[in-house]
Each structure stands twice: as structure tokens, then as C-alpha cells.
BALOBA-1460 file (C-alpha; in Angstrom, 3 decimals):
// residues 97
<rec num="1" residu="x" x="18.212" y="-139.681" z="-22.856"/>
<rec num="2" residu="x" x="20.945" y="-137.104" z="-21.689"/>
<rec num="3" residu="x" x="22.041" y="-136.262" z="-18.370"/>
<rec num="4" residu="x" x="22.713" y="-132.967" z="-19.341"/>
<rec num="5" residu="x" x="20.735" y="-129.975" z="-20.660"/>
<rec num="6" residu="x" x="21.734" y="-128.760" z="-23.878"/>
<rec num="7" residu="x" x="24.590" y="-126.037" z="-23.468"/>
<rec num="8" residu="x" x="25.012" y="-126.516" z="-19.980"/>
<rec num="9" residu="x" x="28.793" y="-126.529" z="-18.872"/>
<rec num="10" residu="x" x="30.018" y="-129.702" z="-17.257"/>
<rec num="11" residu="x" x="33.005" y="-127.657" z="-16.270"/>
<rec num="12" residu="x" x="32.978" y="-126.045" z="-12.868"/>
<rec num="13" residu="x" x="35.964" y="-124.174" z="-13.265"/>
<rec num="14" residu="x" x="37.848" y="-122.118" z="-15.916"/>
<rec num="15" residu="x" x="40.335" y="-119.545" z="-16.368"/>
<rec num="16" residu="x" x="38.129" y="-116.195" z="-17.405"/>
<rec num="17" residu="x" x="41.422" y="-113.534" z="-17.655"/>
<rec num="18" residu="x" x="44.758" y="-113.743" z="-17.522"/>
<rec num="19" residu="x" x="46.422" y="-109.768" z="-16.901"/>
<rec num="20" residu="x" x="49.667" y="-108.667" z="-16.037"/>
<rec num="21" residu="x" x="48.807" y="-108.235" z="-12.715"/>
<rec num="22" residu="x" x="47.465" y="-111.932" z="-11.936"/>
<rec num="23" residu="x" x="44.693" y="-114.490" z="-13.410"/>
<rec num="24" residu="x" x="40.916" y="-114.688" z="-12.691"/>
<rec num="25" residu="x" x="38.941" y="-117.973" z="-12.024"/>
<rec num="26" residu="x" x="35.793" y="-118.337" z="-12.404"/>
<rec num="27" residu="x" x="34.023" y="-121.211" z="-9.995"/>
<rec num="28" residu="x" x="30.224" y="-122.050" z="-9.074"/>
<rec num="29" residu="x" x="29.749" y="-118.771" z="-10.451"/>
<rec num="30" residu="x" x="32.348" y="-117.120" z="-8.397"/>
<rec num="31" residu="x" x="34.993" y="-115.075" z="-9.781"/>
<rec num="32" residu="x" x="38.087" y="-115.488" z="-8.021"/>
<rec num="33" residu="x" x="41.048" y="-112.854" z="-8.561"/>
<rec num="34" residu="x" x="44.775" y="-114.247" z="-7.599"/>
<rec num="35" residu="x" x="47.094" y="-111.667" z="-8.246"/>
<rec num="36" residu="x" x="51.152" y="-112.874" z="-8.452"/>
<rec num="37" residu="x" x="52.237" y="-110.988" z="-5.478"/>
<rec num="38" residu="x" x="49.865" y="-113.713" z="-3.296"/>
<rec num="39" residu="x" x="50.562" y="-116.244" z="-5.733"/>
<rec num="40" residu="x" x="53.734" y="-115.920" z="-7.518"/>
<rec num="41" residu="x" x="53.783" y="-119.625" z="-8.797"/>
<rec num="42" residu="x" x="51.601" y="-118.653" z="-12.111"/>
<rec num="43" residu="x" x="53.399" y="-115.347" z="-13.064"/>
<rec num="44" residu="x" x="56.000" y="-117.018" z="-15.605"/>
<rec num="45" residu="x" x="53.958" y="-119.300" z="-16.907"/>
<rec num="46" residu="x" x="52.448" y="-119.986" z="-20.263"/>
<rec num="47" residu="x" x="48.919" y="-119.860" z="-20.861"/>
<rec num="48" residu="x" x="48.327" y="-123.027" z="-21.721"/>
<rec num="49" residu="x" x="49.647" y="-123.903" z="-17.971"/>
<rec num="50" residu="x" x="47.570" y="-121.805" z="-16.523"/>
<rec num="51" residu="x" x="44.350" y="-122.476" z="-18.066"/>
<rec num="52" residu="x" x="44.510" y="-126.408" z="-17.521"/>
<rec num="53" residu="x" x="43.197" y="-126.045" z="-14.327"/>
<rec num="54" residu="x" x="41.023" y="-128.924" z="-12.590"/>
<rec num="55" residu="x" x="39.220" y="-129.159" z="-9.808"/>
<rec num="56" residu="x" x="39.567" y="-132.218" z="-7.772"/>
<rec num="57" residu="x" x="36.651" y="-131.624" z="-4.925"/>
<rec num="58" residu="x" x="34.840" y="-129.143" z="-4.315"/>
<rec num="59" residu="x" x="36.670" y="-125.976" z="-4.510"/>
<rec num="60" residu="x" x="40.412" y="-128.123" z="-4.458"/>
<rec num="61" residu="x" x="42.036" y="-126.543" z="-7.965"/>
<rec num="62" residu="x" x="44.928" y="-128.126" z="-9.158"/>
<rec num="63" residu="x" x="47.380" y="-126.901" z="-11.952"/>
<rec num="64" residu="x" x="48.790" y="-130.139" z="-12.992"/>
<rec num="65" residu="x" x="51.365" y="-128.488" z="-15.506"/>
<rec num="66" residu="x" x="52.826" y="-126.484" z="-12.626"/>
<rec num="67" residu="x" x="52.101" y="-128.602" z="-9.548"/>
<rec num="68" residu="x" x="49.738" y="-125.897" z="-8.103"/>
<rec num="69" residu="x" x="46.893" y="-126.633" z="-6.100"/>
<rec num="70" residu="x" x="45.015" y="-124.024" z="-4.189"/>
<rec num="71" residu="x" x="41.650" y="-124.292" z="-2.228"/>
<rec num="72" residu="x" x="38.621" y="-121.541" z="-2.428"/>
<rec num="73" residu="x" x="39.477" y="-120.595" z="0.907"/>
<rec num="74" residu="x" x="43.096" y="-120.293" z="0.217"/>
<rec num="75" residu="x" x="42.301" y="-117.831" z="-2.320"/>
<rec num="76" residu="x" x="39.669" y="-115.775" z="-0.878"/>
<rec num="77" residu="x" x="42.199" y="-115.356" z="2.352"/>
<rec num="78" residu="x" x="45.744" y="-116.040" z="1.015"/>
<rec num="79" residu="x" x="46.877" y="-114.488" z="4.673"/>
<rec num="80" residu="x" x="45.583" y="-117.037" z="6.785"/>
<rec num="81" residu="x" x="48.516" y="-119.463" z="4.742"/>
<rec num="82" residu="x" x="51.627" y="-118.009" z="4.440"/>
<rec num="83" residu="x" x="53.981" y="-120.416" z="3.527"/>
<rec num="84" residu="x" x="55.010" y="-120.011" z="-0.109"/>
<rec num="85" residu="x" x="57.354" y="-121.439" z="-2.376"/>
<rec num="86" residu="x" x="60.448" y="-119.760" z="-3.108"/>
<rec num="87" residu="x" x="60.938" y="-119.216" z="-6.934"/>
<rec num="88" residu="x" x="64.867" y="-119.341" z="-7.679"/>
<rec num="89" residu="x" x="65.614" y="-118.394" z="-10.853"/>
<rec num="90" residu="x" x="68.552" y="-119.334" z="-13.123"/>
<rec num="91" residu="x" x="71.110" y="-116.825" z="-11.274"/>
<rec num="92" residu="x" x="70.317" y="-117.803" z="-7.724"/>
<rec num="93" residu="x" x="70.305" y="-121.581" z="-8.390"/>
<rec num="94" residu="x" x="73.383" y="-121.379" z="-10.286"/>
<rec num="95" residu="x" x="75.368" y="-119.105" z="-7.472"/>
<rec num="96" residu="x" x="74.011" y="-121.960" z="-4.629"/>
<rec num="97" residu="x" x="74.723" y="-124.883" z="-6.136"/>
């Protein structure tokens, strides 16, 4: 006997779009919209980084290929938790080090 119904997804959350202006994730039948200027992390990133996405508890998402993790909450109010990374690139780091 199987625990689950035929064509069900076990998954319970994916990576639905990925645009020039940020990535969509889709969760419990949510659709989530994180655009770069809130989270800047994924806007260099390949696709295959940003699509190998897991979610640890309930609504806890982890990118494991870019040491990401972001809650529902997080997302849905990306104000209420503003401390962000800063993203050096190859010019900066090289002039402070």
C-alpha cells in the first residue's frame, strides 16, 4: 500500500519563475515573490542554485548552494528584518584587503 496518492507532490516547495527582476516560490500553495532589491543574495546566481531550495520546517527555506535561508514571514515582510549581507564583489574585496 502507498502513502501517497498517485501524482501528488511530496515537495512543498519549488522555484515556479526566475525573472530579471527576482525569483518566485511557490509554498502550501502560496506564491511568494522575492525580488533582488529585498534579497540581493540570489541575483548572481545560477539557476541550478536557486532552484535547490529545501524547506527545513514549516515555512524555514534554505538555499544550501548559497547559504540562504529565509522564513515565510521574512519574505512576506522583508522590512520588519533589515539586516542584510553585504555583497563585495571582486573590486571592493580586492581594494580592502
Amino acid at each position: 500500500m502507498s502513502l501517497f496518492a498517485h501524482g501528488s507532490n511530496t515537495s512543498e516547495v519549488e522555484v515556479t519563475h526566475i525573472s530579471s527582476h527576482g525569483i518566485w516560490l511557490l509554498a502550501h500553495d502560496k506564491e511568494l515573490f522575492l525580488p533582488y532589491d529585498e534579497f540581493p543574495w540570489f541575483k548572481d546566481q545560477s539557476v541550478k542554485s536557486i532552484i535547490h531550495v529545501i524547506e527545513q520546517s514549516h515555512g524555514h527555506f534554505y538555499w544550501p548552494d548559497i547559504d540562504v535561508d529565509l522564513t515565510i514571514e521574512s519574505i512576506e515582510h522583508p522590512e520588519r528584518f533589515p539586516l542584510k549581507s553585504i555583497i563585495l564583489n571582486k573590486t571592493n574585496s580586492e581594494e580592502n584587503g
